[in-house]
C-alpha positions in Angstrom: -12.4 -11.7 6.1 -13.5 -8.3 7.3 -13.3 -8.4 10.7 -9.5 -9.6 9.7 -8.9 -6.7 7.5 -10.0 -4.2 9.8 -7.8 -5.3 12.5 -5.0 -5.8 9.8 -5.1 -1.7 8.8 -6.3 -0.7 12.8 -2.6 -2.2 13.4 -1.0 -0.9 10.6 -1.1 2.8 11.0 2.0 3.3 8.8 3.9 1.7 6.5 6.3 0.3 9.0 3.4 -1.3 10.9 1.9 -3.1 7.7 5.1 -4.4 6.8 6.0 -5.7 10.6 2.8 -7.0 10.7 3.1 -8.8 6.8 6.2 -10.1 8.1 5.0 -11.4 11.2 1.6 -13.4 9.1 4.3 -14.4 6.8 6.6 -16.3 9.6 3.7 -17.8 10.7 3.2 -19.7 7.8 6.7 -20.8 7.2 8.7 -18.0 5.6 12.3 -17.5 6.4 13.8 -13.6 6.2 16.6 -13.0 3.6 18.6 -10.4 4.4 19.6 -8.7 1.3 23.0 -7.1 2.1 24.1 -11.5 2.7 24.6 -14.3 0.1 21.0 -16.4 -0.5 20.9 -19.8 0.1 17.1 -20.8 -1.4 15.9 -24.6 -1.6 13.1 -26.1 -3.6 10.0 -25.9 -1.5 11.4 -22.7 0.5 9.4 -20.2 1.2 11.5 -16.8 1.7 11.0 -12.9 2.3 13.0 -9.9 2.5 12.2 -6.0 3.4 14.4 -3.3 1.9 13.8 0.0 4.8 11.8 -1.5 7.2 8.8 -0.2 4.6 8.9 -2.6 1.3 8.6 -6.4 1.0 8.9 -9.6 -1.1 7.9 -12.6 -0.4 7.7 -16.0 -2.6 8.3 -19.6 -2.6 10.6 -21.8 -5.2 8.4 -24.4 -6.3 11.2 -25.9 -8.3 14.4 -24.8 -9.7 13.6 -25.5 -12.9 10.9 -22.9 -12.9 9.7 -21.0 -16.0 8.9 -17.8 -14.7 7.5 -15.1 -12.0 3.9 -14.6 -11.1 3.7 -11.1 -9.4 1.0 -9.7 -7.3 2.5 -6.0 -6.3 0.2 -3.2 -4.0 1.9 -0.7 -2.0 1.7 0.2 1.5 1.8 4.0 2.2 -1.2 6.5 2.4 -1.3 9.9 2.3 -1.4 12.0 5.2 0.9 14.5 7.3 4.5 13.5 8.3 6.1 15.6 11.5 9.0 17.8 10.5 12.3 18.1 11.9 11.8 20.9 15.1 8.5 19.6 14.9 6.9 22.0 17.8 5.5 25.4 17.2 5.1 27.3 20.7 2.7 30.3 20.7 -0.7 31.8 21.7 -1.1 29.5 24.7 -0.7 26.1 22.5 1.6 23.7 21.5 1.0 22.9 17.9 3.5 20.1 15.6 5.0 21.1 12.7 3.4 19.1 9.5 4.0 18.7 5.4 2.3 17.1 3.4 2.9 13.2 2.3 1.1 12.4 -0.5 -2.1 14.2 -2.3 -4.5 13.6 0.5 -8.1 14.9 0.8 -7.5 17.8 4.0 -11.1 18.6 5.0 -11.8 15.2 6.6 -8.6 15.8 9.0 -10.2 18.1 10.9 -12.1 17.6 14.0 -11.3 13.9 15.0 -8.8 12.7 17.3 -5.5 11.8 15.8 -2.4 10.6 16.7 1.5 9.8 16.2 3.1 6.2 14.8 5.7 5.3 12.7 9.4 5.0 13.6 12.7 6.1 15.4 16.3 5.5 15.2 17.9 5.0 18.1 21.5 4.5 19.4 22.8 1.2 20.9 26.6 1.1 21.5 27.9 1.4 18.4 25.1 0.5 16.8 22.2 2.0 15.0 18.6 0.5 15.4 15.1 1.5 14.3 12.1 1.0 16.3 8.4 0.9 16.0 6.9 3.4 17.8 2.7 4.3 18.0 1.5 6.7 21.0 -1.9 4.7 20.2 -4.2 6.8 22.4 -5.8 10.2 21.4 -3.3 13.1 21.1 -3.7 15.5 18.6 -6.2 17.5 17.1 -7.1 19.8 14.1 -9.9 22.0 15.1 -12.1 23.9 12.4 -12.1 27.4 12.5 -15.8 28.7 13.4 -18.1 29.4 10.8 -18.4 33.0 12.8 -14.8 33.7 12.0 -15.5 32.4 8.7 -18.7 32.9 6.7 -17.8 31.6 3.5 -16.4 28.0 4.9 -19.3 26.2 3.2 -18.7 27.9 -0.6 -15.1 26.3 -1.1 -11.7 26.7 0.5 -8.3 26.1 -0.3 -6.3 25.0 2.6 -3.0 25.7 3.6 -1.0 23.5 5.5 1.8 25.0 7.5 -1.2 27.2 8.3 -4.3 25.6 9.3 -3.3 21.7 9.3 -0.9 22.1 12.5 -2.6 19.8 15.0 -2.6 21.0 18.5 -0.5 19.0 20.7 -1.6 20.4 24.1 -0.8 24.0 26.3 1.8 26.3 25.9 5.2 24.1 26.4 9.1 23.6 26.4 10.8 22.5 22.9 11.5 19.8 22.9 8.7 18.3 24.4 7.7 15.5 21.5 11.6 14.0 22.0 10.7 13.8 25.9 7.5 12.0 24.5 8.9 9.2 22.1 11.9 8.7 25.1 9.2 7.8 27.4 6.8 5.5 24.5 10.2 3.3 23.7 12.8 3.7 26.9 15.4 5.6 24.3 16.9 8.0 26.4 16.9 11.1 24.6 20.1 11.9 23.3 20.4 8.1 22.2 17.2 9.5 19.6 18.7 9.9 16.1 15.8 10.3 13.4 12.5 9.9 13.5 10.1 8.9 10.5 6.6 10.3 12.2 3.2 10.1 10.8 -0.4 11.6 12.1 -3.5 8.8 11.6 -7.1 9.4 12.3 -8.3 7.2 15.3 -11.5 6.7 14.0 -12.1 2.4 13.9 -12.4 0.8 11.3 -16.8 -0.3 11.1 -18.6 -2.1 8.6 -22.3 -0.2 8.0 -25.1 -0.1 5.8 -28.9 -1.7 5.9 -27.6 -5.0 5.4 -23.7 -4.3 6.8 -22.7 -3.7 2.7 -19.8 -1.5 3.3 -16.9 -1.2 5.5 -14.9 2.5 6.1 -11.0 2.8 7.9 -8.2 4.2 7.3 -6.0 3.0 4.7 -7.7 1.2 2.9 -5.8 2.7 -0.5 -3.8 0.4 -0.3 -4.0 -1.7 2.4 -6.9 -3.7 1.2 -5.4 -4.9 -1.9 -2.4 -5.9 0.0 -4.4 -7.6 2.4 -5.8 -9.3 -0.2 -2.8 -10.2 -2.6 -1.5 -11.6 1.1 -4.3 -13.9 1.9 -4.3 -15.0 -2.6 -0.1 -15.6 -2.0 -0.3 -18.0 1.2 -3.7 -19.3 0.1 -1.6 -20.8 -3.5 -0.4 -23.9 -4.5 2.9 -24.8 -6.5 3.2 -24.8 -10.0 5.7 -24.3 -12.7 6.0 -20.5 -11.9 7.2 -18.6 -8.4 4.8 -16.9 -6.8 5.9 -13.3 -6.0 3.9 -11.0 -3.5 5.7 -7.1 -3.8 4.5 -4.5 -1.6 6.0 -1.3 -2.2 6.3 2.1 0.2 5.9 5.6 -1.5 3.8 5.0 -4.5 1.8 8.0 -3.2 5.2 10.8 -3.6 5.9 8.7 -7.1 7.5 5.7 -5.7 10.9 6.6 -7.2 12.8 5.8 -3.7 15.2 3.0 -2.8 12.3 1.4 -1.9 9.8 2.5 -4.4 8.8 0.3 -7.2 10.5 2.8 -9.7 13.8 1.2 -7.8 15.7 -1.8 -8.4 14.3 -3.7 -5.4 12.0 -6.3 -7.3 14.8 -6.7 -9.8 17.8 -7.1 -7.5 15.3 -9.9 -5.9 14.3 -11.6 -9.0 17.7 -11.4 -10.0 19.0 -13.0 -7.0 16.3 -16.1 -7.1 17.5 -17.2 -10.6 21.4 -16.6 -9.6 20.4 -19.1 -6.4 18.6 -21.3 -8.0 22.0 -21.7 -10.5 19.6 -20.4 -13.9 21.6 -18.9 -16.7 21.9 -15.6 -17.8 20.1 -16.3 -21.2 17.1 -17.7 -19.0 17.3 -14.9 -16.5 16.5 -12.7 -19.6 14.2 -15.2 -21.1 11.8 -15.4 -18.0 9.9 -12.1 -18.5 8.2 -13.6 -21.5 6.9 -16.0 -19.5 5.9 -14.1 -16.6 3.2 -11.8 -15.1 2.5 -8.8 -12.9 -0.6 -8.0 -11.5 -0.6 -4.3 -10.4 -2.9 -3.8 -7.4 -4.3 -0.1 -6.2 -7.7 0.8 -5.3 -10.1 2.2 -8.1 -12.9 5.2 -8.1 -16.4 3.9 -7.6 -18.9 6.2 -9.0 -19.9 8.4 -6.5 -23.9 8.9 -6.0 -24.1 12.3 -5.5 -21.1 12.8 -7.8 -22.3 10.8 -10.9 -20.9 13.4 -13.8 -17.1 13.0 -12.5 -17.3 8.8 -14.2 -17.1 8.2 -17.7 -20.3 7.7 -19.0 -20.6 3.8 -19.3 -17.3 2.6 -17.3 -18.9 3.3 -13.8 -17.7 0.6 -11.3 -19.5 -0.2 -8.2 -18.6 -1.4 -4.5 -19.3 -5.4 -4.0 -19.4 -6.2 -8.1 -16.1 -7.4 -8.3 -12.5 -6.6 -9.2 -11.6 -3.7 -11.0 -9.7 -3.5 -14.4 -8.2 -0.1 -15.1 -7.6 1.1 -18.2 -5.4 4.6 -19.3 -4.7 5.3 -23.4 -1.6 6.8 -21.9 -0.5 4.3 -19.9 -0.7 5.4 -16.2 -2.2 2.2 -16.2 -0.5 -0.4 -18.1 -3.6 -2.4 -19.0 -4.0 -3.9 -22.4 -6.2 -6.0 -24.6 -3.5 -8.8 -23.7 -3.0 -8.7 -19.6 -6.6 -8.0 -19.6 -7.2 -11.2 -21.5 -5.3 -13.1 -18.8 -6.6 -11.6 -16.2 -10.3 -11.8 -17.0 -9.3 -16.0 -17.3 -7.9 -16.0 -14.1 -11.0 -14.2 -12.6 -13.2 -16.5 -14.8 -11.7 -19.6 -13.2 -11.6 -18.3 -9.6 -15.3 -18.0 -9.9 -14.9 -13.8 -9.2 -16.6 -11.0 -11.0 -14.6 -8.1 -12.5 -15.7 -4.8 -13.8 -14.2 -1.8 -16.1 -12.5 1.3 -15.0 -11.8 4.6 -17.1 -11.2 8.3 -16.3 -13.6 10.6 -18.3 -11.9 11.7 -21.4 -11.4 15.1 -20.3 -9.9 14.8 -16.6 -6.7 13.5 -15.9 -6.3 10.5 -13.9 -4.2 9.3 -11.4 -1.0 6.5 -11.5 0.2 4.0 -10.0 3.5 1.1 -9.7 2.4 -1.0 -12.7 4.0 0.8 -15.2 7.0 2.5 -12.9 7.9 -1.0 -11.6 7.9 -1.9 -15.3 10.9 0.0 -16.5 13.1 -2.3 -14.6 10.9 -5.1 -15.1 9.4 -5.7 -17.9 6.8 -7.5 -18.3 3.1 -8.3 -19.2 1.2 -6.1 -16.4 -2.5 -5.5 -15.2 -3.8 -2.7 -13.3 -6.4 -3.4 -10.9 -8.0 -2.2 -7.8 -11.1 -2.2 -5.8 -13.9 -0.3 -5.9 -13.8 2.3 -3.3 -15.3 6.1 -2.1 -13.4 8.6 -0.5 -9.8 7.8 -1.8 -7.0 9.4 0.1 -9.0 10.3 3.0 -8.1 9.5 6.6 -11.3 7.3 6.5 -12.5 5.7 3.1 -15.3 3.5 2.1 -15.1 -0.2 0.3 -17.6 -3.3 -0.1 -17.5 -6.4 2.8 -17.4 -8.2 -0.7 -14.7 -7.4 -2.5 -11.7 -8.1 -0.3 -12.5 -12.0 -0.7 -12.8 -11.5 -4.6 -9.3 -10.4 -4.4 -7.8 -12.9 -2.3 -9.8 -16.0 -4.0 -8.3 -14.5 -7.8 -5.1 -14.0 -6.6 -5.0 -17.5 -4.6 -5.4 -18.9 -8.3 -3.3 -15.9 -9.7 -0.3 -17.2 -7.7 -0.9 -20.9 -8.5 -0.8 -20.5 -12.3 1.9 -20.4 -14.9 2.1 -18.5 -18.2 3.5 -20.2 -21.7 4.3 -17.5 -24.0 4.6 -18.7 -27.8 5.3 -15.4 -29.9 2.1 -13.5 -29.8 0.0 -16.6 -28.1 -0.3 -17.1 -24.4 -1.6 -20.3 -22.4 -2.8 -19.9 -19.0 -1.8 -23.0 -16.7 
């Protein structure tokens, strides 16, 4: 399972990668694409997927018409880091630097020094057509370097970066403009005036490694929130039928607040849901009826405690790396977590055999989100927020447990091959 993850996020250095790459596991095993602008012909045993931007997904399979309801495992697919500007060079003092902002709240420091380079996407002209295109320079290209500590004494007590500032990675000498256009024309055959957008990304080229005494731990890039999409993934095609349809969402741009066309603040999961019953011929009373009987599980790495940071956890809420899946909890709801949808879940783990642990912020620091309780304004529904244990979130290399991944993917394999009976304020798992 590792070795498969790694290479999963090694060829997923965006969000457009992941999803090509879902798409592409997902055809292997018999799903058809939908395309969501045509009408949706869906048959009983079909398995079916459709993308909204080339950067979200959802995928499931109609066990029967007559199903009861939705079983959703959601994770998104983004990660912070540095997106290239429009007029992305900067020409001066001998160098040729690119033009960054920020995407997302990442962690700066651990940018700099280590080879980096450029993936993500173009849209180029064909005819009278308009078509986007992976693109990923794959090699080592770019670079931040440090300032010295002569130039700097006080480096070591504490900085606050700036990013148009000191986070524009070099891109070689002194050069033309122009010069990265010239670049992606050459990586995809476009010629350069048939270039018409670009969505452009920096990742760290650091490989992916499990380490440790006993190889314990494994460190890449995006593994918030890769790894819980990976493992949602291998739970989904890993299921078997029952009364409910299984439902694997992965979102784009939960890390800027997901409210996007493709976010899951958006209509997206709706519009799909929506479109299922209306296909499978369900009526409108039963298209409103099916939430009761549904459930979302709400997947996004979680905080372990830290060893040489043990104040920042709340005192008795401190999970670990390799003791299991993570439930969060948040009074104010960032997580949407409650004594009910923690009830289910912790069956679900009991019967796939998987541990699960507790996660709280400390009562006086503020916490972050995630799509739960966004996705949950348009659909609305019993949710659980969980994650996996991890260090160094929102870095350009973090660190998990070789254990967990499979947790995931063995709960959500029996997750995805349940069913939920809801009687008033009583709830059967099946």
């Amino acid at each position: 399972m590792n070795e498969e993850l790694l290479s999963f996020l090694e060829n997923s250095p965006t969000c457009f990668h992941a999803i090509a790459n879902i798409r592409a596991i997902l055809e292997g095993n018999g799903y058809h694409e939908l395309n969501e602008a045509a009408r949706w012909t869906l048959e009983e045993g079909g398995k079916y997927y459709t993308t909204r931007n080339g950067s979200s997904l959802i995928a499931f399979q109609i066990p029967t018409k007559q199903y009861e309801g939705f079983m959703i495992g959601a994770s998104h697919c983004d990660s912070p880091a540095f997106k290239v500007k429009e007029n992305p060079e900067l020409v001066s003092g001998g160098y040729t630097r690119l033009n960054v902002e920020g995407y997302g709240g990442m962690l700066c420091a651990p940018w700099f020094d280590r080879p980096l380079s450029l993936a993500g996407r173009i849209v180029a002209r064909n005819g009278d057509t308009m078509e986007t295109r992976l693109v990923n320079f794959d090699r080592d290209l770019l670079m931040i370097p440090s300032l010295a500590i002569h130039m700097d004494r006080t480096a070591n007590k504490g900085h606050e970066y700036n990013v148009q500032k000191e986070l524009c990675p070099i891109l070689g000498e002194e050069s033309e403009k122009g010069i990265l256009l010239k670049m992606l024309a050459e990586e995809t055959g476009v010629p350069e005036e048939d270039i018409l957008g670009q969505d452009l990304f920096l990742y760290a080229r650091v490989k992916g490694s499990v380490w440790g005494r006993n190889g314990e731990f494994l460190s890449a890039g995006h593994l918030d929130d890769l790894q819980c999409t990976y493992g949602n993934l291998k739970g989904f095609l890993a299921s078997s039928a029952s009364k409910s349809v299984p439902v694997l969402a992965v979102f784009d741009n939960e890390e800027v607040g997901s409210m996007t066309k493709q976010g899951a603040f958006s209509t997206f999961l709706q519009d799909v849901l929506e479109r299922i019953s209306i296909a499978c011929g369900r009526s409108e009373e039963e298209r409103r009826a099916f939430p009761a009987s549904s459930f979302m599980v709400s997947a996004d790495n979680a905080h372990a405690i830290h060893p040489n940071y043990t104040e920042k956890a709340d005192p008795v809420n401190r999970p670990l790396m390799n003791k299991g899946i993570v439930i969060k909890y948040s009074a104010n709801q960032k997580y949407t977590t409650d004594a009910v949808s923690a009830a289910i879940f912790k069956q679900i783990c009991t019967k796939a055999n998987v541990p699960y642990q507790i996660f709280t912020n400390r009562s006086d620091m503020v916490g972050g989100s995630t799509l739960g309780n966004l996705s949950n304004v348009h659909v609305s529904l019993n949710t659980v927020d969980i994650g996996l244990a991890q260090l160094a979130m929102h870095s350009p290399y973090e660190t998990a447990g070789t254990k967990d991944t499979q947790y995931l993917a063995d709960a959500m394999k029996v997750f995805f091959s349940s069913s939920i009976q809801a009687k008033g304020s009583s709830y059967t798992l099946q």
